[in-house]
C-alpha positions as CSV (number, residue, x, y, z in Angstrom):
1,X,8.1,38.0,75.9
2,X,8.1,34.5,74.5
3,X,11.7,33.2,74.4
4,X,12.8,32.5,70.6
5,X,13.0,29.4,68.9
6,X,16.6,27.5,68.8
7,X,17.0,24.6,66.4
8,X,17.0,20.9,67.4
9,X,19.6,18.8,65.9
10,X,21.0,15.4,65.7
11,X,24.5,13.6,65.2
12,X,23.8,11.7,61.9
13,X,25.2,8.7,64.4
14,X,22.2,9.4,66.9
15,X,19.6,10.1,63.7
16,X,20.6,6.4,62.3
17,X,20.7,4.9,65.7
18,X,16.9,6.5,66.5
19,X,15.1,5.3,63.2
20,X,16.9,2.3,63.4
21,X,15.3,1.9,66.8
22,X,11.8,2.9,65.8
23,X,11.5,0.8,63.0
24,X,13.2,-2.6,64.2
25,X,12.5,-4.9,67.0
26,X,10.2,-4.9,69.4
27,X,10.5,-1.9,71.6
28,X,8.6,-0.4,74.6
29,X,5.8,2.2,73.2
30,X,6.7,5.0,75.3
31,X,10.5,4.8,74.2
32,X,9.3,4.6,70.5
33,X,7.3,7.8,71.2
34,X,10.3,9.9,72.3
35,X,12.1,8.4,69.5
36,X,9.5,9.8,66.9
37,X,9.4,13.1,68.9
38,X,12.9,13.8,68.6
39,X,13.4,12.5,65.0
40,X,10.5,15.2,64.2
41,X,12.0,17.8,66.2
42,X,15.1,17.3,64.2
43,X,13.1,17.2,61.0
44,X,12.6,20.9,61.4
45,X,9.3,20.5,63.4
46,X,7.9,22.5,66.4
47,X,7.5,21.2,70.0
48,X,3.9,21.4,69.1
49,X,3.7,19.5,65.8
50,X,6.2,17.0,66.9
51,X,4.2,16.2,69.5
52,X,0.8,15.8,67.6
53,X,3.1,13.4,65.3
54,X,4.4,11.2,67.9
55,X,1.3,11.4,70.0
56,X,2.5,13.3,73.1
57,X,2.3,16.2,75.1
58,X,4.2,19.5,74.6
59,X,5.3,19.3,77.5
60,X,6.9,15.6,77.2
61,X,8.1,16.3,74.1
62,X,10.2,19.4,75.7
63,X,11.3,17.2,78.9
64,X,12.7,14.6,76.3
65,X,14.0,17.6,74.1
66,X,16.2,19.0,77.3
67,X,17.8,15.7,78.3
């Protein structure tokens, strides 16, 4: 039995400070990746879709999601 589904979200604080970082500076990729992945995830997304968006694994994007 698959284990259900709980809802990713985000300080407004920590939302701000994440587009903020994806969209300014000049930034290591992978960082800017996890960014996007959680910014998705908090969008309403699945591990899957959030993934394909940021251009990651499901799996990274669930490592990233758990920390």
């Amino acid at each position: 039995m698959a284990r259900p589904i709980t809802r990713f979200t985000l300080p407004a604080a920590d939302q701000a400070a994440l587009e903020d970082f994806t969209r300014t500076g000049c930034r290591p990729v992978r960082a800017v990746r996890r960014a996007q992945a959680l910014l998705a995830l908090a969008a309403g997304q699945s591990q899957q879709q959030a993934a394909t968006t940021a251009g990651l694994s499901r799996q990274t994007v669930s490592q990233v999601r758990q920390r």
